[in-house]
N, C-alpha and C positions, 0 to 999 in steps of 0.2 A: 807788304802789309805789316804794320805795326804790330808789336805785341801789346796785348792790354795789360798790365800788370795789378795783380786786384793789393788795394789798401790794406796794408797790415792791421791788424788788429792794435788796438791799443795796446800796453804793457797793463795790467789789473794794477787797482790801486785800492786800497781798504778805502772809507767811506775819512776818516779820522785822520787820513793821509792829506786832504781836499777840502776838507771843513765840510757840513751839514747843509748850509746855505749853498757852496759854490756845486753841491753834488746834486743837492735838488734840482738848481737851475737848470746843469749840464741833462739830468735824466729827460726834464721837462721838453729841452728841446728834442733828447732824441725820440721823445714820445709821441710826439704829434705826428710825422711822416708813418710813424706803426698805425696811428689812429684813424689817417688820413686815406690810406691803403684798404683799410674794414670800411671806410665810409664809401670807397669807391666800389662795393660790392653791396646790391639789398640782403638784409635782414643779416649780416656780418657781425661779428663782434669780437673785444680781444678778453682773453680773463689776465685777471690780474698778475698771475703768476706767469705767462706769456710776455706780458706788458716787463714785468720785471726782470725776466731772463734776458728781452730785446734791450732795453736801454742800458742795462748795467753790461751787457756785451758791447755795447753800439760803441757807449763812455769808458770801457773801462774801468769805470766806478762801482766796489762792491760792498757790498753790507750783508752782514748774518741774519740782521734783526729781520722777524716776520715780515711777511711783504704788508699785511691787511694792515701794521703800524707807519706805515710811511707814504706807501703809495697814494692816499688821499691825497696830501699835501701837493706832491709829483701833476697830479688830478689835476688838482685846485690850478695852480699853475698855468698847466695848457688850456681850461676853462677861461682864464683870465685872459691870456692871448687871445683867443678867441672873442673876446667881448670888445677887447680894444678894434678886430677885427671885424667886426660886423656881422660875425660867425654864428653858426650853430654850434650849442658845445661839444666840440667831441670827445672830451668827458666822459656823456656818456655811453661810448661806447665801448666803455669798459667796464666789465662785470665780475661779481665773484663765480667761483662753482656753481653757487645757487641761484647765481644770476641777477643778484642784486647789485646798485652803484654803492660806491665807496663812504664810509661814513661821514668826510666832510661832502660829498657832492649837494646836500639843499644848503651849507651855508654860501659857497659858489655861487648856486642859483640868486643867492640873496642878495649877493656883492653885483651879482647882473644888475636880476630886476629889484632890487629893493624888498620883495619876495619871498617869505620861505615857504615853499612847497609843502606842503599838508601829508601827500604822500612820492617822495622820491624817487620812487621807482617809475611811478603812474606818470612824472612829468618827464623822467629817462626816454620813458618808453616813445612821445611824442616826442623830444629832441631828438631821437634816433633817426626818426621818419624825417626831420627836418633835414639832417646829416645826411642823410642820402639823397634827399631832393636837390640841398644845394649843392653835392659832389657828384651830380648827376649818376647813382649808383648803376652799374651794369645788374640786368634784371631789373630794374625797376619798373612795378607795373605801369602802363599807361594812363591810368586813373591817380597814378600819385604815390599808390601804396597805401598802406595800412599801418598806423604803431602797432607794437606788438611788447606787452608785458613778459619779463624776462625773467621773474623773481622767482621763484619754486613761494609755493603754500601748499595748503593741506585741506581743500574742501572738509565743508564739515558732512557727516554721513548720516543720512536718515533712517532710522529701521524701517525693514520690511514692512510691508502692511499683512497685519493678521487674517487667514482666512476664518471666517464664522462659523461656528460648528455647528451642523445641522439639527434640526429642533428635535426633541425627543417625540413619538407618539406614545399617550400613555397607555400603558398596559402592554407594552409592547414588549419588556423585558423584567426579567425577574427580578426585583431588587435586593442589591448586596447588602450584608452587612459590614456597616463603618467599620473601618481600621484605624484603629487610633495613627497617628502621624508620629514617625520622629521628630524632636526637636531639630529644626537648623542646623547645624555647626556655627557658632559667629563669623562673620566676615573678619579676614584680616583687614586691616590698615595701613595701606603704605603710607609711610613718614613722608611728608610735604617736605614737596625739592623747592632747595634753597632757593630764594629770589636772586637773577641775575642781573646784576649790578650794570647799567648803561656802561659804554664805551665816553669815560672823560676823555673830552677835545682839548687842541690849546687854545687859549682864543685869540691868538696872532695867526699862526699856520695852518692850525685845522686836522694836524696831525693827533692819533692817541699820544696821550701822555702815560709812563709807566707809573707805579705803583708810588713812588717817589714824588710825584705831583710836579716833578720839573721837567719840562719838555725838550727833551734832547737838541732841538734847533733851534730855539729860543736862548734857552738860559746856558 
């Protein structure tokens, strides 16, 4: 019997050694078979920093920069394969911690269907469903399955409802005399937190752009 002998790893190569364009590309393909693998499994999913550790091992190909500034683009990419394909995006079945899709994933959508999505998540969460119907996921219910919303939020919370306090009968207790009231203390005021400023896209790639306003793969 043969020996199998397992494929060496690539040699690493910084991101600036391959050019931005040729790294994307490389990452884009090694992404999909990682994608591809979640879609064959119901309610599966990759987070980004997974997604990240997988293609830049797979390629070879590395980068320092945060993953949530580039990995849209990576996205975008296997999204677009996908449409040339006939596909479901598998796109989205990749999430952050908190489980929401990538900041470019509704212009994708749009490059699909002409499209952009109102709320990203909400259309993630049915492309998921689609994703495992057409990769016929292991587990998947007989009925088809269910989408399932991925994003973290924060219900808003109702107070308690007050119990009534039972009616006085008169003459039933001796009445006090008033106590004058302390004044209040003032309420402090916390200082209003600062407005956070949207994530600028490029509008070639779809990747953020840094502070600098030129987009690392572009310009």
């Amino acid at each position: 019997m043969d020996d199998v002998t397992a494929k060496p790893a690539p040699a690493p190569r910084d991101v600036s050694e391959v050019g931005h364009a040729a790294a994307r590309t490389a990452w884009a393909e090694a992404a999909r078979p990682v994608l591809e693998e979640a879609a064959g499994r119901y309610r599966s999913l990759v987070r980004f920093k997974a997604l990240s550790d997988r293609i830049q091992a797979t390629t070879g190909i590395t980068t320092t920069r945060p993953v949530a500034t580039w990995i849209g683009g990576v996205l975008g990419d296997v999204a677009d394969g996908c449409v040339q394909r006939g596909e479901p995006l598998l796109s989205a079945l990749c999430v952050s911690a908190q489980g929401g899709v990538s900041d470019g994933y509704a212009a994708s959508v749009e490059r699909a269907s002409g499209v952009r999505p109102e709320d990203p998540d909400e259309h993630a969460a049915e492309e998921r469903l689609a994703c495992y119907r057409h990769w016929e996921a292991a587990g998947l219910p007989g009925d088809g399955g269910t989408a399932l919303r991925t994003a973290h939020f924060t219900p808003t919370r109702k107070a308690a409802p007050r119990t009534p306090a039972a009616p006085r009968t008169p003459g039933s207790s001796t009445p006090r005399a008033s106590t004058p009231r302390k004044a209040a203390a003032p309420k402090k005021v916390a200082p209003p937190k600062p407005e956070e400023k949207p994530v600028r896209l490029c509008p070639s790639c779809f990747t953020a752009v840094p502070a600098s306003g030129i987009c690392d793969y572009c310009d």
